[in-house]
C-alpha positions in Angstrom: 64.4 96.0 -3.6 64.5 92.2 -3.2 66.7 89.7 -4.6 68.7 90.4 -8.1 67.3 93.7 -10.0 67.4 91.7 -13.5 66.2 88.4 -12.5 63.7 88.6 -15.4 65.4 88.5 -18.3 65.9 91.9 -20.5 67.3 89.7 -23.8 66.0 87.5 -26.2 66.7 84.3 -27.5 68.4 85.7 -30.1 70.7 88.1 -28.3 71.7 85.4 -26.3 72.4 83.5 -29.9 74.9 86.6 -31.1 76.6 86.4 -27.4 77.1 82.7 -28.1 78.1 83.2 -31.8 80.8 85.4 -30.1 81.5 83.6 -27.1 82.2 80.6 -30.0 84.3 82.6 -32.0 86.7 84.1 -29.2 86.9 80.5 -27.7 87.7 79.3 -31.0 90.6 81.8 -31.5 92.1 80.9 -27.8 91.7 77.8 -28.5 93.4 78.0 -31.7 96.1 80.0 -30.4 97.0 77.9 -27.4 96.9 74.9 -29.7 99.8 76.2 -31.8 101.8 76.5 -28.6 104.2 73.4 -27.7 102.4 71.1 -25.7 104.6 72.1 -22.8 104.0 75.9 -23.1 100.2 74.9 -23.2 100.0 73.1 -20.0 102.9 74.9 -17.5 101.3 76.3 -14.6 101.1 80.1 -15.6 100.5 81.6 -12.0 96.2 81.9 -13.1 93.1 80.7 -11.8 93.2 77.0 -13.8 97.3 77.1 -14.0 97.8 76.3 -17.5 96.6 77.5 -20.6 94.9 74.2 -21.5 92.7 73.4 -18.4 91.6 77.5 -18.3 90.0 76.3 -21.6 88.5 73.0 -20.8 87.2 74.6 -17.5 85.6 77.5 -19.7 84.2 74.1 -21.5 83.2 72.6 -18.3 81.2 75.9 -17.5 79.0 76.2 -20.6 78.3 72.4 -20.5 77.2 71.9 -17.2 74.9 75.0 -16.9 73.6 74.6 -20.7 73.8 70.7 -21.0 73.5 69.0 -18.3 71.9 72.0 -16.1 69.3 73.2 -18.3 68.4 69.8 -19.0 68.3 68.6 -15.3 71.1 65.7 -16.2 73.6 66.8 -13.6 73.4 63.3 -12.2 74.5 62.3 -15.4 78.7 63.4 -15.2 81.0 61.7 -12.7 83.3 64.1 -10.5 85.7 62.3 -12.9 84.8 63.7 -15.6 85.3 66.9 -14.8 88.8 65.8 -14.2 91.3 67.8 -16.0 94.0 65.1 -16.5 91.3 63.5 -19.0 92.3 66.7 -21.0 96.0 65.8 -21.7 96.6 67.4 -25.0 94.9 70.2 -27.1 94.4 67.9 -29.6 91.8 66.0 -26.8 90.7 69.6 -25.8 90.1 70.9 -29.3 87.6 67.1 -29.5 86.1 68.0 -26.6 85.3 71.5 -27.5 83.8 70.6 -30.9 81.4 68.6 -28.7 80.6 71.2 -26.2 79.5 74.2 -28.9 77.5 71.3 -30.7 75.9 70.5 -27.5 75.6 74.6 -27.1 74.4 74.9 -30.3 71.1 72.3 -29.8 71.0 74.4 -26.6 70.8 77.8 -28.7 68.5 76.4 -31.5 65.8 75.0 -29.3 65.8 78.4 -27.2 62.6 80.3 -26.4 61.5 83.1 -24.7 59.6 81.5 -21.5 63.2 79.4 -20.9 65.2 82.5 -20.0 62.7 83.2 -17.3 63.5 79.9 -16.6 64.6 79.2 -12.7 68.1 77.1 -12.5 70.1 75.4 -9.8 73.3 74.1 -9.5 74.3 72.8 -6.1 77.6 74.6 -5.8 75.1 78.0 -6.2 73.5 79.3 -3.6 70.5 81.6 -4.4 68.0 81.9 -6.8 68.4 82.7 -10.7 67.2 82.2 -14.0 68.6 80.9 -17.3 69.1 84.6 -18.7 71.5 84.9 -15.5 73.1 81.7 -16.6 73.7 82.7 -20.3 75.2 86.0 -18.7 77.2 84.1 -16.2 78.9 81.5 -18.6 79.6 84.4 -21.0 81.7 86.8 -18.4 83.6 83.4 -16.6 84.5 82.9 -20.2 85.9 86.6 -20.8 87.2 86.9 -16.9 89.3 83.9 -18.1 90.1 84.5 -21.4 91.7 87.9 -19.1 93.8 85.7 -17.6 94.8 84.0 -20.6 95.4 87.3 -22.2 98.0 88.5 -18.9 100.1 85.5 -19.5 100.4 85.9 -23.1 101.7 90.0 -22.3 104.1 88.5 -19.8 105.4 86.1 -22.6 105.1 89.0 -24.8 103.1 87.9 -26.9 100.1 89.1 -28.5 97.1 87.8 -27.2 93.8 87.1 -30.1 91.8 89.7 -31.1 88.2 89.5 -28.8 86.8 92.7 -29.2 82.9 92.5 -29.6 82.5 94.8 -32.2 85.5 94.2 -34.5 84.4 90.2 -34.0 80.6 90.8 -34.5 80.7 92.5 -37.0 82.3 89.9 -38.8 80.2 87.0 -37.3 77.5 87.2 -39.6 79.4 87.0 -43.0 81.5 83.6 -41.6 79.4 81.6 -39.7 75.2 81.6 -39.5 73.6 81.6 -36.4 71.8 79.0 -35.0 68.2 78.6 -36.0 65.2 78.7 -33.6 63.4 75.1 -33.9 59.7 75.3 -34.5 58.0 73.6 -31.4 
């Protein structure tokens, strides 16, 4: 067999909205979490992929928005190296703007979603190879959990319970707190 076995997409737009309703809300408890750390216990280097706490969650922003903004929406050209920087990030209180932005912008993303988009073929010139947007949406989604995982070792080593991200418990939930996006009519 040739190339990736799933490269046409097995979901709809609206699983990919209920694994972005839950992406959302397990970001939202990280973030919420970190953000009640001290500002110094947010940002020491913790030995993981993005050393701190705080730039492991603006890079987990940085992935959904420049695959599902500025990506999907052929606008790469639009963001600077520098703004990718993660000493524009200095606080969680800057993080915590910045992420407000990002699941608005993911949000658009989510509500203007159809079918023939996930079939969708996507670039990004760090990439190599060929995919569509359904192996984007599944791509952002586990870089988010694998790490949230690192997140969640630190926290054990400070002993410290990390937040609750367990699909079901969460999903089950999701409905009753927060609607989903709507599909725009096109």
């Amino acid at each position: 067999m040739r190339g990736w076995p799933f490269a046409v997409p097995m979901v709809t737009p609206d699983d990919v909205r209920r694994l972005f309703a839950y992406n959302r809300e397990v970001f939202v408890r990280y973030l919420t979490a970190v953000s009640r750390l001290s500002p110094r216990a947010a940002a020491v280097d913790r030995g993981i992929g993005h050393l701190s706490f705080q730039n492991t969650l603006v890079h987990i922003l940085h992935v959904h928005e420049a695959w599902l903004v500025y990506i999907f929406q052929a606008r790469l050209h639009e963001r600077s190296e520098r703004e990718w920087a993660y000493d524009r990030y200095p606080t969680m209180a800057v993080v915590r703007a910045y992420s407000k932005k990002v699941w608005a912008e993911i949000d658009e993303f989510l509500a203007g979603l159809r079918p023939a988009d996930l079939k969708r073929p996507m670039k990004a010139p760090w990439m190599p190879g060929r995919y569509t947007l359904a192996d984007v949406c599944f791509q952002t989604s586990f870089e988010q959990a694998h790490h949230l995982g690192e997140i969640i070792g630190a926290y054990w080593r400070m002993n410290r319970e990390p937040p609750e991200m367990t699909w079901i418990d969460l999903h089950r939930d999701l409905g009753r707190r927060r609607p989903l996006p709507r599909a725009r009519r096109r």
